[in-house]
N, C-alpha and C positions, 0 to 999 in steps of 0.2 A: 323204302317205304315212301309214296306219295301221300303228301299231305296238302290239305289247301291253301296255305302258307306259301308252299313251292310251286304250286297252281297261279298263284297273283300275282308274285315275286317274278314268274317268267312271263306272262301275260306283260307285265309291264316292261322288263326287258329288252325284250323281242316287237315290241308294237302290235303285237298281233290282237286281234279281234276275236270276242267270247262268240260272236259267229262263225267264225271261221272255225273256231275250237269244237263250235258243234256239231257243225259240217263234220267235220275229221273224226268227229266222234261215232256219229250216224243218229244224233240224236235232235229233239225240238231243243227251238232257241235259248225259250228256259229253262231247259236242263241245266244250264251253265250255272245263271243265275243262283238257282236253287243250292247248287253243290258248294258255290260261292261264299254262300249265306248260312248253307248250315242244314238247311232242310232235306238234303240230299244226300246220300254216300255214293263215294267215285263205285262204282262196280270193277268186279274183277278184269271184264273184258273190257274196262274200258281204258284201264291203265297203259297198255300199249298205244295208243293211238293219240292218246294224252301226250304222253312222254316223246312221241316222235314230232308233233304238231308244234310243242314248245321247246323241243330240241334240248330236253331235260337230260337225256344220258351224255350230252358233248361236255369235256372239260377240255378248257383252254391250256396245252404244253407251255409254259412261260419261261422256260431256259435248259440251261442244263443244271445237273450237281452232281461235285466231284466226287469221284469213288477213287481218290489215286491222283486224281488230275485234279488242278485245282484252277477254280474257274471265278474269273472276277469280271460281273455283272456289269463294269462301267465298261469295260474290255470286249464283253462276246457281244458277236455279230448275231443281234435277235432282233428282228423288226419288234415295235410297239404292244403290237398284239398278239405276239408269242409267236412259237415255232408252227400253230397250227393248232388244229385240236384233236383230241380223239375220243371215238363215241364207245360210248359203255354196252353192254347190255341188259342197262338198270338204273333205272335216275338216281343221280345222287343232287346234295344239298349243294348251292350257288356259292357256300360258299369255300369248296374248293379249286386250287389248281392244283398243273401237273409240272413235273420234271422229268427229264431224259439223263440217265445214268449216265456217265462220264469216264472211263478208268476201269481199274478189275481189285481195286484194293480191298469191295467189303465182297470181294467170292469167297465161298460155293453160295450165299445167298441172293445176293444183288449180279446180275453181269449187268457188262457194255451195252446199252441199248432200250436195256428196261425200263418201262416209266414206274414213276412212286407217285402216288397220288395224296397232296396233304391239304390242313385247313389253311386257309389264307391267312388268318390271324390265328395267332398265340392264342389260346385259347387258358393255359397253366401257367402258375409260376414256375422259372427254371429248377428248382429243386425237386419238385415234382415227374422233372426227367431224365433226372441219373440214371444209369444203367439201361435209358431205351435208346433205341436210332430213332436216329431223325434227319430231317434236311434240315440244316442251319445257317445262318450267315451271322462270319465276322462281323465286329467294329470296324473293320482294316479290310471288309466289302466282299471276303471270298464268300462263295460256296460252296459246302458240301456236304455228304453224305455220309452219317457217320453216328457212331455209339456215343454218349454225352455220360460223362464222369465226373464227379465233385473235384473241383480245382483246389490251390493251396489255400485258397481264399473264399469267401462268398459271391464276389462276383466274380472270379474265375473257372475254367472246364477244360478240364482235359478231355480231348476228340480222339478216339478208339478204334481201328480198322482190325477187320478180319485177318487182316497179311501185309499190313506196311507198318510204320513207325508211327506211336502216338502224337497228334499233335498238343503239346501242352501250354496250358498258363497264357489262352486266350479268353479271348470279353464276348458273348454273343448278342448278334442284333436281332437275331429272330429264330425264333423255332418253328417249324413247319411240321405237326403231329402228323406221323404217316394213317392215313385212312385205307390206302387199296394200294397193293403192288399188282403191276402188270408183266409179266417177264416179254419177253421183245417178241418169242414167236408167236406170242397169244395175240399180240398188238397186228402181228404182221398177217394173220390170219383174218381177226376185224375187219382191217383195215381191205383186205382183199374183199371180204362180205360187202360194205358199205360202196367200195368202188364197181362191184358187181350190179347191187342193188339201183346205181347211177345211172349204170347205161343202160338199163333194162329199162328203168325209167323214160332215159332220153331217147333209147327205142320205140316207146307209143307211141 
């Protein structure tokens, strides 16, 4: 869903220009405006052109998380601005990132390679995520990927895999609510479109 919230949020962003937005659009200057302000609805043709111009479907990959393997954030070798990014085929909200699967602990559902897409911020109290996956991180900095279980305590969780051993009677730093899984050949497929779409580009 585009909304003009996500409209101004990437405008500012990105430094881009409500000209340049209209350009991209095919439409007059004030079209922007209008849309901006409220007097105007995005049109359905226009959303494409929107979402590429402000690079709305890119979500930024910011590490790995562990499925098995266990991976601590002070440790892995991730430049600043993550592993890169990958584009959607549909805007999503800013205020996600992404992770790259780790390990083979939570198969047949999660493999080696897939990204999980969640919110940046917690969005719930922890008790309200018993029984779901999620990407998490330790107190003690790991990451990982994994089913979140009421601990012996209130502030503790036991971490639940498909095919390894629970990890119990830890403290969570963070929960990352999963929004979108991508399994690795769908990504590798994108990612092939996008690299397509490049050279054809850099072909004009």
């Amino acid at each position: 869903m585009l909304d003009v919230k996500m409209v101004v949020a990437a405008l500012d962003r990105t430094g881009k220009s409500k000209g340049g937005l209209a350009e991209a659009m095919g439409v007059r200057p004030g079209a922007v405006s209008e849309i901006l302000s409220g007097i105007r609805l995005i049109k359905a043709s226009e959303i494409a052109p929107i979402v590429e111009y402000l690079e709305l479907n890119m979500v930024p990959i910011m590490g790995r998380v562990g499925a098995g393997a266990s991976i601590e954030p002070d440790f892995e070798q991730v430049p600043p601005d993550g592993l890169g990014e990958i584009e959607l085929p549909f805007p999503l909200s800013e205020e996600t990132i992404a992770f790259e699967v780790s390990g083979d602990s939570m198969l047949p559902k999660y493999e080696n390679g897939d990204v999980i897409v969640v919110y940046r911020e917690q969005r719930h109290p922890l008790s309200s995520y018993y029984g779901e996956e999620a990407v998490v991180r330790l107190k003690s900095g790991e990451r990982y990927l994994k089913t979140i279980e009421r601990g012996s305590s209130a502030s503790q969780v036991n971490l639940k895999s498909f095919n390894a051993k629970p990890i119990n009677g830890v403290k969570l730093e963070w929960i990352g609510e999963i929004c979108l899984t991508l399994p690795r050949g769908q990504i590798n497929r994108m990612r092939g479109k996008t690299a397509a779409r490049a050279r054809k580009a850099k072909g004009k």
